[in-house]
C-alpha atoms as an extended CHARMM CRD file, in Angstrom:
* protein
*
       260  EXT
         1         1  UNK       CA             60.5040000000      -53.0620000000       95.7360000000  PROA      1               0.0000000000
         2         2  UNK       CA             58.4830000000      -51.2710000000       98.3670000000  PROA      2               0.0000000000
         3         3  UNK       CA             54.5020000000      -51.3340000000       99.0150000000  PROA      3               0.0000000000
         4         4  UNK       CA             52.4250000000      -47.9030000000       99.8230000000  PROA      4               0.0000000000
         5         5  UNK       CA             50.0050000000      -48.1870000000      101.7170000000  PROA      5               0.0000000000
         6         6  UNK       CA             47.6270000000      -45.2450000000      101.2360000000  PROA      6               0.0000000000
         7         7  UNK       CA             44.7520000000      -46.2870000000      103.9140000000  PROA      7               0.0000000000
         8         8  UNK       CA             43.9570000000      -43.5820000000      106.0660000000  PROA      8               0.0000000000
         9         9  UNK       CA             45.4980000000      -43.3750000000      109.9960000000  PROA      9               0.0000000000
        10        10  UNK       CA             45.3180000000      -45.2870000000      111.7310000000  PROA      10              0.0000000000
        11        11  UNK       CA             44.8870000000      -48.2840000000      109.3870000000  PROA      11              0.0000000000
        12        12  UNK       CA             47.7090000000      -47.4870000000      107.7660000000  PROA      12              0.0000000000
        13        13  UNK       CA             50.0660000000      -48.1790000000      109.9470000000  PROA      13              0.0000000000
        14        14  UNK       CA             48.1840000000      -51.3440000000      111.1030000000  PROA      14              0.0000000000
        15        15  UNK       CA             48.3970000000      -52.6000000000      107.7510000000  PROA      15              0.0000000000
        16        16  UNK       CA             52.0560000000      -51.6150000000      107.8040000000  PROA      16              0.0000000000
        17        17  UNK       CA             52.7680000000      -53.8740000000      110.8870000000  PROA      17              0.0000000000
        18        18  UNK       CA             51.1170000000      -56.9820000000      109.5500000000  PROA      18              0.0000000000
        19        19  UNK       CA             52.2660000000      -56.6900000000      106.3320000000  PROA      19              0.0000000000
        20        20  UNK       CA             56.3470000000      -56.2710000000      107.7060000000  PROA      20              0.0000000000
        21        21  UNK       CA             55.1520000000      -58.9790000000      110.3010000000  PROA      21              0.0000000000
        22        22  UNK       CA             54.7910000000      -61.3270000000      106.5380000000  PROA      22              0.0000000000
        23        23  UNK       CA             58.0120000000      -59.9330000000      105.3560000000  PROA      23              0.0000000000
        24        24  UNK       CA             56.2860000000      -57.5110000000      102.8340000000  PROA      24              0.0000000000
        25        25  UNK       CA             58.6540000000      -54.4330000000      102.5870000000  PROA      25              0.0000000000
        26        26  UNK       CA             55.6890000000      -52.1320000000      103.2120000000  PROA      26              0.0000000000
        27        27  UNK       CA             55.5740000000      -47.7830000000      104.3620000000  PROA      27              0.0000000000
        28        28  UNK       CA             52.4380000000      -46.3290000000      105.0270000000  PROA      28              0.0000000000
        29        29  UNK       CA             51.7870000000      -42.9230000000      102.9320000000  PROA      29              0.0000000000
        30        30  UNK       CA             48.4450000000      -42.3100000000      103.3900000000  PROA      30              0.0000000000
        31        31  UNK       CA             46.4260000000      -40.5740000000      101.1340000000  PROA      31              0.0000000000
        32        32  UNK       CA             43.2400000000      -40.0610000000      102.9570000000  PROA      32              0.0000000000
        33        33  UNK       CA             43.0870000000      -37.6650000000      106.0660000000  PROA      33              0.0000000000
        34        34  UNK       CA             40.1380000000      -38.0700000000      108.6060000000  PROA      34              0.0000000000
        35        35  UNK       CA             38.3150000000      -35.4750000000      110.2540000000  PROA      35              0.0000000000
        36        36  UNK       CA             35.4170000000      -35.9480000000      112.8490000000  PROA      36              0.0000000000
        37        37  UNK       CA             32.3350000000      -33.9830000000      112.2370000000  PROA      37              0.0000000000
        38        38  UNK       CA             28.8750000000      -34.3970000000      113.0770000000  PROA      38              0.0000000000
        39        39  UNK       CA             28.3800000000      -33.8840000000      116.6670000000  PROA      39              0.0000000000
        40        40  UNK       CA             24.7340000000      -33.2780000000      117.3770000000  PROA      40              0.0000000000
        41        41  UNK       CA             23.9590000000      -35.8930000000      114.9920000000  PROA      41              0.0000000000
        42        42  UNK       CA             25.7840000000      -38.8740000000      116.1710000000  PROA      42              0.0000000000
        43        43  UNK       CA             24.5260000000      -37.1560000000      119.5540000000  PROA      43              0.0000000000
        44        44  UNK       CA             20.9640000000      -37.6440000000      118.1970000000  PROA      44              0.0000000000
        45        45  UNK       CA             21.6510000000      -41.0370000000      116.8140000000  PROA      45              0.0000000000
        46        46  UNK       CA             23.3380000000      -42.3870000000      120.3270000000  PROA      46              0.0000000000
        47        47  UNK       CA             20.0790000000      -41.4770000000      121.8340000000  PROA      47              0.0000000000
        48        48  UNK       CA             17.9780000000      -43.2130000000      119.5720000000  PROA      48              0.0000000000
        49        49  UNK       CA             19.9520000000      -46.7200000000      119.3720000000  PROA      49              0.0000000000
        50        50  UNK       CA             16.7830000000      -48.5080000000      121.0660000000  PROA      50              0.0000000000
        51        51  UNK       CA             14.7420000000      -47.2050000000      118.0460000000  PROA      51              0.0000000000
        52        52  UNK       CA             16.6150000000      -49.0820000000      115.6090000000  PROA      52              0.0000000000
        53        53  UNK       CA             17.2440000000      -52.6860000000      114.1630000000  PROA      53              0.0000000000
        54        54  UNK       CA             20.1970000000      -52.4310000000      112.2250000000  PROA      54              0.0000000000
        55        55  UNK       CA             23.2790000000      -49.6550000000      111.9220000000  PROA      55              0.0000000000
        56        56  UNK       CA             25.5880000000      -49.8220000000      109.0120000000  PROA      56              0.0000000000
        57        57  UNK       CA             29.2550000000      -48.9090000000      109.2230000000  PROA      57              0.0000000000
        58        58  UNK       CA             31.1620000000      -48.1310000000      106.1590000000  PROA      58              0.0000000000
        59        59  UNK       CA             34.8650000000      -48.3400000000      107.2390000000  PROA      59              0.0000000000
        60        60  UNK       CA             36.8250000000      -49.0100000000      110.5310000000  PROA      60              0.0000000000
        61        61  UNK       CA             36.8120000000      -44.8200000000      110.5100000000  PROA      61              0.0000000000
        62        62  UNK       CA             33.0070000000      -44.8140000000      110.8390000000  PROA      62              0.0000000000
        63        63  UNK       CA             33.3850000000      -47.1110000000      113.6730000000  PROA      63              0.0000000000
        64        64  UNK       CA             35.7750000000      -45.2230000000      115.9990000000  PROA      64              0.0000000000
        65        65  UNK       CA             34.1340000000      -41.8860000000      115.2400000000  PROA      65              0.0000000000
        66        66  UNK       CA             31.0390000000      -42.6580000000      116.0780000000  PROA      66              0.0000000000
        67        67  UNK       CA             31.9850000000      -44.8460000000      119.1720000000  PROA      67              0.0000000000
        68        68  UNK       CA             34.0420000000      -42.0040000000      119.6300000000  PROA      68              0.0000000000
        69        69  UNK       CA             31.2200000000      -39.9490000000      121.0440000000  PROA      69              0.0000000000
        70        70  UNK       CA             29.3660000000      -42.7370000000      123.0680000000  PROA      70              0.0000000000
        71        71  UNK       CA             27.5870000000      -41.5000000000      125.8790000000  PROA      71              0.0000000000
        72        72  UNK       CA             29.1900000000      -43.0520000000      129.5040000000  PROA      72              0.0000000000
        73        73  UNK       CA             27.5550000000      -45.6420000000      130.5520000000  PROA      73              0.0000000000
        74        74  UNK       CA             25.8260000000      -46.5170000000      127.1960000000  PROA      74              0.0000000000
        75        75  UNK       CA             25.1930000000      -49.6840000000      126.6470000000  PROA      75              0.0000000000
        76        76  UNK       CA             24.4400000000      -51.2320000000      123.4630000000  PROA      76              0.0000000000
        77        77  UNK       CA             21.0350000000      -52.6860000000      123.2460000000  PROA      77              0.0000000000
        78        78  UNK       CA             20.7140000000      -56.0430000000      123.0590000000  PROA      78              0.0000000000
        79        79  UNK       CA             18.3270000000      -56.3290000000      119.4700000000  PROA      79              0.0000000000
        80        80  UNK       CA             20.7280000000      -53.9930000000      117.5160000000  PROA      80              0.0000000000
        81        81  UNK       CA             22.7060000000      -55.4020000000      114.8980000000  PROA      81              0.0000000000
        82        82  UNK       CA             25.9640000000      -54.1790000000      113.5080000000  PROA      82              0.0000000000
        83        83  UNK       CA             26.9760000000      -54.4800000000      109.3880000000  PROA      83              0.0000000000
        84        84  UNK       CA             29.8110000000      -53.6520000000      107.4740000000  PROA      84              0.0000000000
        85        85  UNK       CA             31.5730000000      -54.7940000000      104.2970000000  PROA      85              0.0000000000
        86        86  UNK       CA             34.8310000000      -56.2320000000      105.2290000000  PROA      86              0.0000000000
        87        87  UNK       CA             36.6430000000      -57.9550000000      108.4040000000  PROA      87              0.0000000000
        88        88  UNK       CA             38.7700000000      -54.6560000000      109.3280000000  PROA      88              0.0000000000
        89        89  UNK       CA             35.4590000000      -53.0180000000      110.3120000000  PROA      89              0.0000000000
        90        90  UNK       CA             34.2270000000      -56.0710000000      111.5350000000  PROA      90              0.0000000000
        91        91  UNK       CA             37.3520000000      -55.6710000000      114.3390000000  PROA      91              0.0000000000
        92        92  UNK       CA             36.7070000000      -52.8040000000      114.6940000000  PROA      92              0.0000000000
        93        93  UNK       CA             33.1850000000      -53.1610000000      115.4470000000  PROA      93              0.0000000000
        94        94  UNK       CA             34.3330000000      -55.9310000000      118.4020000000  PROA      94              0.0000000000
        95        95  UNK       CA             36.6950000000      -53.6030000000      120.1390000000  PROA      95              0.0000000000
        96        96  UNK       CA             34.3490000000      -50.9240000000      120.7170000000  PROA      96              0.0000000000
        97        97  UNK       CA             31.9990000000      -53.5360000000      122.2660000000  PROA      97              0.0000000000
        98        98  UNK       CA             29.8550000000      -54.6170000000      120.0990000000  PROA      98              0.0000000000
        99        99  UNK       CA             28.7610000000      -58.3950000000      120.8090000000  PROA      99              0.0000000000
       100       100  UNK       CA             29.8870000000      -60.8650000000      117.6580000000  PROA      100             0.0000000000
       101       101  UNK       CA             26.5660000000      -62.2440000000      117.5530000000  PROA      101             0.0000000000
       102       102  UNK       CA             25.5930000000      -59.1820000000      116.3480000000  PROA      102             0.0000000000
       103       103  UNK       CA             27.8230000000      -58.4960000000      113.8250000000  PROA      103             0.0000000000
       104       104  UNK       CA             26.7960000000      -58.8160000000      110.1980000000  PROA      104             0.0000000000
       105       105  UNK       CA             29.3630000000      -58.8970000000      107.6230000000  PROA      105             0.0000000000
       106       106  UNK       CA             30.9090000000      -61.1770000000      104.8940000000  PROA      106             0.0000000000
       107       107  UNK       CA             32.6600000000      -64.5140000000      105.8380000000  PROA      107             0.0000000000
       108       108  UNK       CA             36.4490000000      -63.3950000000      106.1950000000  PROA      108             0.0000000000
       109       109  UNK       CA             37.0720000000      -65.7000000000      103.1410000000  PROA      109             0.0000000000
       110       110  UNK       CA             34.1360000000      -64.3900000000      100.7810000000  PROA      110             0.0000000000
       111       111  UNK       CA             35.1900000000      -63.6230000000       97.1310000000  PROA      111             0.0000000000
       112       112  UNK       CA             34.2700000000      -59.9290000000       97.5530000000  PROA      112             0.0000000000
       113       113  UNK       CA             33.5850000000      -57.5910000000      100.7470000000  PROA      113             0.0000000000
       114       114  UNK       CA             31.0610000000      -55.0210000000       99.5580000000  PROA      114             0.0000000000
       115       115  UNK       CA             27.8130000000      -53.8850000000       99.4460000000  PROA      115             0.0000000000
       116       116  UNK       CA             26.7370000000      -56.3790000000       97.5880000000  PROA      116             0.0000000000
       117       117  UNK       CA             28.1700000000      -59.1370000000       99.8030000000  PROA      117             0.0000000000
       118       118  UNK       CA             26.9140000000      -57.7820000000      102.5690000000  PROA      118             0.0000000000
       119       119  UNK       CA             23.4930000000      -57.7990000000      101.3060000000  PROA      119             0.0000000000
       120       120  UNK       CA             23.6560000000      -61.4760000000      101.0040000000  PROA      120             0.0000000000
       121       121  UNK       CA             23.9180000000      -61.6130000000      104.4830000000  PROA      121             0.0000000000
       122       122  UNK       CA             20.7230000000      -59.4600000000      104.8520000000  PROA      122             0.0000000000
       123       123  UNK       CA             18.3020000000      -60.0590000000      102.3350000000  PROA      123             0.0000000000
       124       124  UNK       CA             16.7030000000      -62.7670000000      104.0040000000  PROA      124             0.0000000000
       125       125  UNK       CA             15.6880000000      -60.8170000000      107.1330000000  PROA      125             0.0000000000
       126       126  UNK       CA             12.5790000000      -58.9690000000      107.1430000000  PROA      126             0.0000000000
       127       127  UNK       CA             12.9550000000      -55.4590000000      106.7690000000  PROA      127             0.0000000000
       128       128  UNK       CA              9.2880000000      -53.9580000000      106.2390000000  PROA      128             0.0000000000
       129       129  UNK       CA              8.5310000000      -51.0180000000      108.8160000000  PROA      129             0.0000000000
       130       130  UNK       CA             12.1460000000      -51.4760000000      110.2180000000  PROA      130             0.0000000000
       131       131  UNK       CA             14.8180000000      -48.5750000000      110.9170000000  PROA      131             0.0000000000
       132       132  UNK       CA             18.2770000000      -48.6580000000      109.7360000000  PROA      132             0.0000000000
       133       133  UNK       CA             21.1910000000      -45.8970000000      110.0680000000  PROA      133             0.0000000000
       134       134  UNK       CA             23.8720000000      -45.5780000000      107.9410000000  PROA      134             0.0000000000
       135       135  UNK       CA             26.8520000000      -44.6970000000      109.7700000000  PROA      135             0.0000000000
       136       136  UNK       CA             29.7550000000      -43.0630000000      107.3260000000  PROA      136             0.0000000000
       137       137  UNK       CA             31.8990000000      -39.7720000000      105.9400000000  PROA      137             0.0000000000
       138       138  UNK       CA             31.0170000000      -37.9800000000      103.3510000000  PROA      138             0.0000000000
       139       139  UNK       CA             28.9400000000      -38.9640000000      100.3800000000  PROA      139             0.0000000000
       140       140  UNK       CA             29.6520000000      -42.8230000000       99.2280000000  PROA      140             0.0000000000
       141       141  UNK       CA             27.1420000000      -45.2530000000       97.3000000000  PROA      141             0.0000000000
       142       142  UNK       CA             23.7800000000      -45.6440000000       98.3710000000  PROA      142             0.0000000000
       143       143  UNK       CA             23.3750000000      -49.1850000000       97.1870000000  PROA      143             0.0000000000
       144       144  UNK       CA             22.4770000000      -51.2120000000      100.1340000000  PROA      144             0.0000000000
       145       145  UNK       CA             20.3930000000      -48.2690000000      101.3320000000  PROA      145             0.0000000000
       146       146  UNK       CA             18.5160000000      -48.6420000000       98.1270000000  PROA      146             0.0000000000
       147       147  UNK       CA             17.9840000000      -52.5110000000       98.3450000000  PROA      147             0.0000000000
       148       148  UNK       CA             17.1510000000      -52.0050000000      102.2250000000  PROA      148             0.0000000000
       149       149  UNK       CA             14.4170000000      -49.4670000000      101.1710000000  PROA      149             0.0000000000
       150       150  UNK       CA             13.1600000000      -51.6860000000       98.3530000000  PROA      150             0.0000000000
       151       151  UNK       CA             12.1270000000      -54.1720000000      101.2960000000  PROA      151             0.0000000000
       152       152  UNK       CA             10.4940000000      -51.5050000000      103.4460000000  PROA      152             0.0000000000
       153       153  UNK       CA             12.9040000000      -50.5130000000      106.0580000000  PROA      153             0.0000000000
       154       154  UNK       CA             13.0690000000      -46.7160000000      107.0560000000  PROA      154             0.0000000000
       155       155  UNK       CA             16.9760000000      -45.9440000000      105.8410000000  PROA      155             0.0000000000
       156       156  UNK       CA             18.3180000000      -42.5570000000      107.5210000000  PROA      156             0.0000000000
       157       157  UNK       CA             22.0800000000      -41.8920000000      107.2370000000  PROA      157             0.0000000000
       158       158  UNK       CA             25.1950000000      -39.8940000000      109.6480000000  PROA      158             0.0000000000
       159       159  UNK       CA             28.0270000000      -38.4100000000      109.1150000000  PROA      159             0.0000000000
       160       160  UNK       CA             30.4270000000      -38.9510000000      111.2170000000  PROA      160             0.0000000000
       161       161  UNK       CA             33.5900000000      -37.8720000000      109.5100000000  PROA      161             0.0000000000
       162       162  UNK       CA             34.8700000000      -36.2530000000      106.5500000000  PROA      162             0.0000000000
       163       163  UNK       CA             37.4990000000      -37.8470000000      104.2690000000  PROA      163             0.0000000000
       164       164  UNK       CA             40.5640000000      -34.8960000000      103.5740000000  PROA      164             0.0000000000
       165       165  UNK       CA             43.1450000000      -34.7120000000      101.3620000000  PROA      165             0.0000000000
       166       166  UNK       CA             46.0720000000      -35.1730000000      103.6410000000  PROA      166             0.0000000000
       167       167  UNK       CA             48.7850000000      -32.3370000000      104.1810000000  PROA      167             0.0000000000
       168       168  UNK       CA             52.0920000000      -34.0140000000      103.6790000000  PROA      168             0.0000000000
       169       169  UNK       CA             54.9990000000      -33.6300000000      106.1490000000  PROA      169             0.0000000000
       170       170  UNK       CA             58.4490000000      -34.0020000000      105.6870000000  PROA      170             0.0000000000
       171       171  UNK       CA             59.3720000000      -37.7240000000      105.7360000000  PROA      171             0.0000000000
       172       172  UNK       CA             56.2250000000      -38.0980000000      103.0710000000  PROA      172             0.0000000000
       173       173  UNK       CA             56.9920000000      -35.7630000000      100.8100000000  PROA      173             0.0000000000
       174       174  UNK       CA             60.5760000000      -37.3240000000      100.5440000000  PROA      174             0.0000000000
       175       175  UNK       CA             58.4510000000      -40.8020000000      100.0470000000  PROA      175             0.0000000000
       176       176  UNK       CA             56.2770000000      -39.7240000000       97.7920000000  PROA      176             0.0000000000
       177       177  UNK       CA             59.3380000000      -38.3740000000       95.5110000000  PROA      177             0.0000000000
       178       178  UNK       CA             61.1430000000      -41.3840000000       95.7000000000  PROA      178             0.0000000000
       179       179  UNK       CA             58.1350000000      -43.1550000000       94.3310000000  PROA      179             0.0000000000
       180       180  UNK       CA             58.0370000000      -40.4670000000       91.6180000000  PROA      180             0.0000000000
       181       181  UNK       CA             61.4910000000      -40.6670000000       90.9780000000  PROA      181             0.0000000000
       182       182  UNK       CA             61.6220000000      -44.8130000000       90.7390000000  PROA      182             0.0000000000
       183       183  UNK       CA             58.2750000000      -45.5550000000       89.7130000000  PROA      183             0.0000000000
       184       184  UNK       CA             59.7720000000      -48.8540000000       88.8670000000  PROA      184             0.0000000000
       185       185  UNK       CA             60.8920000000      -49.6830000000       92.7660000000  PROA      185             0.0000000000
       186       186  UNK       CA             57.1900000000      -48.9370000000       94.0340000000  PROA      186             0.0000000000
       187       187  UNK       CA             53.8470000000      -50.4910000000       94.0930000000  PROA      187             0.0000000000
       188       188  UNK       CA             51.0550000000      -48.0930000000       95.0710000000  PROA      188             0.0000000000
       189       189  UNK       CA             48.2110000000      -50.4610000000       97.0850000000  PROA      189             0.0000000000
       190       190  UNK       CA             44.9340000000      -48.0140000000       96.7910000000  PROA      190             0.0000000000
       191       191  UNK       CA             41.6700000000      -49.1050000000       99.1970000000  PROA      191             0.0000000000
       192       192  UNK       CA             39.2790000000      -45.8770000000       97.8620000000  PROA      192             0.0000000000
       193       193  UNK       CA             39.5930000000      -43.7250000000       94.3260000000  PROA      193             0.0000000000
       194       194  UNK       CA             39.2550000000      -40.6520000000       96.4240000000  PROA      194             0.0000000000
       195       195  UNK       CA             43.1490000000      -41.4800000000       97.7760000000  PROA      195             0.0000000000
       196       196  UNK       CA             43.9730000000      -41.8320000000       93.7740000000  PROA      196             0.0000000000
       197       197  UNK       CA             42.6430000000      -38.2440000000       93.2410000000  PROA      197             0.0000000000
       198       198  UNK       CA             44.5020000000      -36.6290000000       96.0700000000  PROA      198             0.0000000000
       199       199  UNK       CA             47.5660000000      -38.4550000000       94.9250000000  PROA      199             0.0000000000
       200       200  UNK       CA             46.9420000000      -36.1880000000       91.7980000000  PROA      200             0.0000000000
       201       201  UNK       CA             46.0740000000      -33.2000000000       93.7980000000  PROA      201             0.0000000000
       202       202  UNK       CA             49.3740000000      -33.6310000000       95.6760000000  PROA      202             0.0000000000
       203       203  UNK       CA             51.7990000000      -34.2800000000       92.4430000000  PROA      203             0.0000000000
       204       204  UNK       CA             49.3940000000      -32.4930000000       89.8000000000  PROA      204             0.0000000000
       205       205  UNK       CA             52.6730000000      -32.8970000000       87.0990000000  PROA      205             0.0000000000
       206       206  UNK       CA             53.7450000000      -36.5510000000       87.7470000000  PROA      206             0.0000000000
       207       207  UNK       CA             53.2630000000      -38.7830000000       85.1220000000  PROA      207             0.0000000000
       208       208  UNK       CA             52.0820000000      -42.4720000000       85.9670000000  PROA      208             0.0000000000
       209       209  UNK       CA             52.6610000000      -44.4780000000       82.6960000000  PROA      209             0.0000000000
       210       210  UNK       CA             55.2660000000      -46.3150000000       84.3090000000  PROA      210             0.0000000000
       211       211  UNK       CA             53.8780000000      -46.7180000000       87.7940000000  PROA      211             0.0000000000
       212       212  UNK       CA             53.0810000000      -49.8740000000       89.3410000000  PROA      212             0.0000000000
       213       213  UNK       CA             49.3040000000      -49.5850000000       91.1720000000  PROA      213             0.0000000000
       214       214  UNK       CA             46.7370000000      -52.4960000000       92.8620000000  PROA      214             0.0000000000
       215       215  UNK       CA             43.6550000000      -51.8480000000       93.5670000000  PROA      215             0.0000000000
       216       216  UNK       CA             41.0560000000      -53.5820000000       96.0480000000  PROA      216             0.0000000000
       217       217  UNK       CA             37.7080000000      -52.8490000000       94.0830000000  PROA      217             0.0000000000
       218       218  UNK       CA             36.6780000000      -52.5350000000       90.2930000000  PROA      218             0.0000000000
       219       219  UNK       CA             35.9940000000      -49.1710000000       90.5840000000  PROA      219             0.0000000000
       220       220  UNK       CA             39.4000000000      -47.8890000000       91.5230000000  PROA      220             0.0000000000
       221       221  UNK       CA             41.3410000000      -50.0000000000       89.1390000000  PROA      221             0.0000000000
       222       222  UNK       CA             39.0780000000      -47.9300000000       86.6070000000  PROA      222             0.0000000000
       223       223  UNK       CA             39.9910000000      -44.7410000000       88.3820000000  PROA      223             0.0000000000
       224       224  UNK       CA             43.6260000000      -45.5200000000       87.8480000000  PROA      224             0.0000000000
       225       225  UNK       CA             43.5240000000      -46.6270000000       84.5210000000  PROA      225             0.0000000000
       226       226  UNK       CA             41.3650000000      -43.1510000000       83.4860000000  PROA      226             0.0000000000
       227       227  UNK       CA             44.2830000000      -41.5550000000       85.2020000000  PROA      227             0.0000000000
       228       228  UNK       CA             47.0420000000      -43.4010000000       82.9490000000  PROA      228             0.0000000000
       229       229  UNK       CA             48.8370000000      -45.6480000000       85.6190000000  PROA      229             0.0000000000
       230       230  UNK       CA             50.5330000000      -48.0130000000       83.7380000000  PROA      230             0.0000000000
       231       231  UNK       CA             50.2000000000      -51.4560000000       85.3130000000  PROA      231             0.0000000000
       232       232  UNK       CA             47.4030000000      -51.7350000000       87.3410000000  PROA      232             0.0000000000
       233       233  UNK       CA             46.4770000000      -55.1300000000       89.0130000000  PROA      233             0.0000000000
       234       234  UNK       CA             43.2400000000      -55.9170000000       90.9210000000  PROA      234             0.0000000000
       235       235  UNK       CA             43.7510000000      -57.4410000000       94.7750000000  PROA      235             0.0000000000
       236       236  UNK       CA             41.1750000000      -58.5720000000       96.7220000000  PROA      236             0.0000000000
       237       237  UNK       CA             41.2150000000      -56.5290000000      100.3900000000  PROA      237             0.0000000000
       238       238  UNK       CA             42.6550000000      -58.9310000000      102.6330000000  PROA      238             0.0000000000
       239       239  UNK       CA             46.2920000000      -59.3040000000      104.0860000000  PROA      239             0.0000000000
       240       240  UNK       CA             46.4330000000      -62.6430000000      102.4390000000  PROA      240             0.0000000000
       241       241  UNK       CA             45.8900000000      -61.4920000000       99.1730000000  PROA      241             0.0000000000
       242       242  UNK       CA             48.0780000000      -58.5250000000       99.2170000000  PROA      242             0.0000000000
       243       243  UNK       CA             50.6680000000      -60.8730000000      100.8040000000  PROA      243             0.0000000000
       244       244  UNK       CA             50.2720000000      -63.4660000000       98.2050000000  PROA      244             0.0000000000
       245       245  UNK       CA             50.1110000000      -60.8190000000       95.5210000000  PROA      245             0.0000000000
       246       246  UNK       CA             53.8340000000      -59.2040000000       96.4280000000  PROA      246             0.0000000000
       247       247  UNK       CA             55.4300000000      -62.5120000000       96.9890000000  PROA      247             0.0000000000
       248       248  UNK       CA             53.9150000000      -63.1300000000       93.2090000000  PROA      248             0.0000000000
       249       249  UNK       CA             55.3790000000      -60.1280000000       92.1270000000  PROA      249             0.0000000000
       250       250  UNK       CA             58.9230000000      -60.9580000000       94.0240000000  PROA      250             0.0000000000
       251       251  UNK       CA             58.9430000000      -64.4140000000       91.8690000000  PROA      251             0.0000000000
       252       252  UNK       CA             57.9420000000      -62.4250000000       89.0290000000  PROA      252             0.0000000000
       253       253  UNK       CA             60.9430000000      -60.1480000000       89.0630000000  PROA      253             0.0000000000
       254       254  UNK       CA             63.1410000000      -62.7300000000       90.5590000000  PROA      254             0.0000000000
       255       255  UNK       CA             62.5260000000      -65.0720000000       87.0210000000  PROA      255             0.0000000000
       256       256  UNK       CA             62.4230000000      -62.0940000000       84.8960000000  PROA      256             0.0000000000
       257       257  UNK       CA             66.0170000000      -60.6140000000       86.2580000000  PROA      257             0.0000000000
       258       258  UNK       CA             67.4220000000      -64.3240000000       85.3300000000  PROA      258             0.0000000000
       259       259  UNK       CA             66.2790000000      -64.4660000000       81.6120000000  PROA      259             0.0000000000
       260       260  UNK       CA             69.5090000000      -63.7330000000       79.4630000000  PROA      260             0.0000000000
C-alpha cells in the first residue's frame, strides 16, 4: 500500500517527511500547482497593515506568498492579529514572524479546523467599525467573511496566488499510472476538491470505482463520491489522524489477508 499525497509544494513533501518519519509508506503527487500573483495588491495591503485589526490566511500558501513580498525592514505591528483554520498555517504563520500571541486559530486538537472553528475563536471579540483582510488564491468560501460582516467589521480580501492544475513530469506521470494501474495498492489522501478535479483533468478516461480515496473535509468526500471513487473515507487534517487512519487500514488488510 502506498499514500498520495496531493497537497500542493511545498507541503507536500513536508507531509511526505513526517508521514515516512511515522513509518507511513507515503509519495507526494501533488495535484495543486501554485502561482504568485497579485503584486500591487499585497503591495497595497503591506502598506496598510497599521490600518487593520485582523488578517486572515487561508492556507500555509497564502502565508509565504504574501510574506513573500514583505517590505525590508517591515515590522509587524504590534495590535494585528493573525487567523487561519488549521495548525500547518498556524506554522507557517510563526516562521515568517508573526508573534504566537497573535495567532488565532483552532486548538491543534479541535474536532474540525475550518471556518467555522475558527470563528469560535472570534466571535466573542468586537468587530463593529473594525478592518479585516482576507489573505488567499483564487475564489474560496466567503463564510467567515460573511459572519465577520454580520458583526460590523469592514471585510476586504487579496489575492495572493492562484491555485493551477499542475503539469506532470516524468517520475509523476509514471506514479500516477501505477496508481491507475493498481488502484487496489493506493490510497489517494485529498486536502481541496479542486486537486480531485485536476486529477480528472489529468486522466480524463480513468475509471475510479475501485480506487481507494480520504478526504479531510465533507465537501471533498462529496466531490469524490459525485466523481464515482469507490471507497472513500473521511480523515480529519492532522498527521495523527492520517497516521492512525493507515495503520487502521494496515490491520485491516493484515486480518482480512488471514481469513480462509
Amino acid at each position: 500500500m502506498q499514500l498520495l499525497v496531493t497537497r500542493p509544494q511545498p507541503q507536500a513533501d513536508e507531509w511526505v517527511a513526517a508521514l515516512r518519519a511515522q513509518q507511513v509508506n507515503a509519495q507526494a503527487l501533488p495535484l495543486i500547482a501554485i502561482a504568485a500573483e497579485g503584486d500591487a495588491a499585497v503591495a497595497a495591503a503591506w502598506a496598510a497593515l497599521d490600518a487593520k485589526r485582523l488578517l486572515v490566511f487561508v492556507s500555509p500558501n497564502a502565508v509565504s506568498t504574501f510574506f513573500a513580498r514583505r517590505p525590508r525592514a517591515s515590522a509587524w505591528p504590534a495590535q494585528l492579529q493573525a487567523a487561519c483554520t488549521g495548525p500547518g498555517t498556524a506554522r507557517a504563520l510563526r516562521d515568517a514572524g508573526v508573534p504566537a500571541a497573535q495567532i488565532v486559530a483552532p486548538a491543534d486538537d479541535a474536532a474540525q479546523f475550518d471556518s467555522e472553528a475558527l470563528w469560535q475563536r472570534l466571535v466573542a471579540q468586537p468587530w463593529a467599525g473594525e478592518r479585516v483582510l482576507v489573505v488567499r488564491g483564487d475564489g474560496g468560501r466567503d463564510w467567515l467573511a460573511e459572519r465577520l460582516r454580520e458583526r460590523g467589521a469592514d471585510v476586504q480580501f487579496v489575492q495572493a496566488y492562484r491555485r493551477m492544475a499542475p503539469t506532470l513530469d516524468g517520475a509523476a506521470r509514471e506514479q500516477l499510472q501505477r496508481a491507475l494501474d493498481a488502484p487496489a495498492q493506493h490510497v489517494w489522501l485529498f486536502s481541496s476538491s479542486q486537486a480531485v478535479d485536476h486529477l480528472r483533468l489529468l486522466a480524463p478516461h480513468a475509471v475510479w470505482s475501485a480506487a481507494h480515496a480520504w478526504a479531510t473535509y465533507p465537501r471533498i468526500a462529496d466531490t469524490l463520491r459525485a466523481v464515482a471513487f469507490g471507497h472513500v473515507q473521511a480523515v480529519s487534517p492532522t498527521l495523527d489522524a492520517v497516521v492512525a487512519a493507515w495503520r487502521a487500514s494496515i490491520q485491516s488488510a493484515a486480518a482480512s489477508d488471514q481469513r480462509p
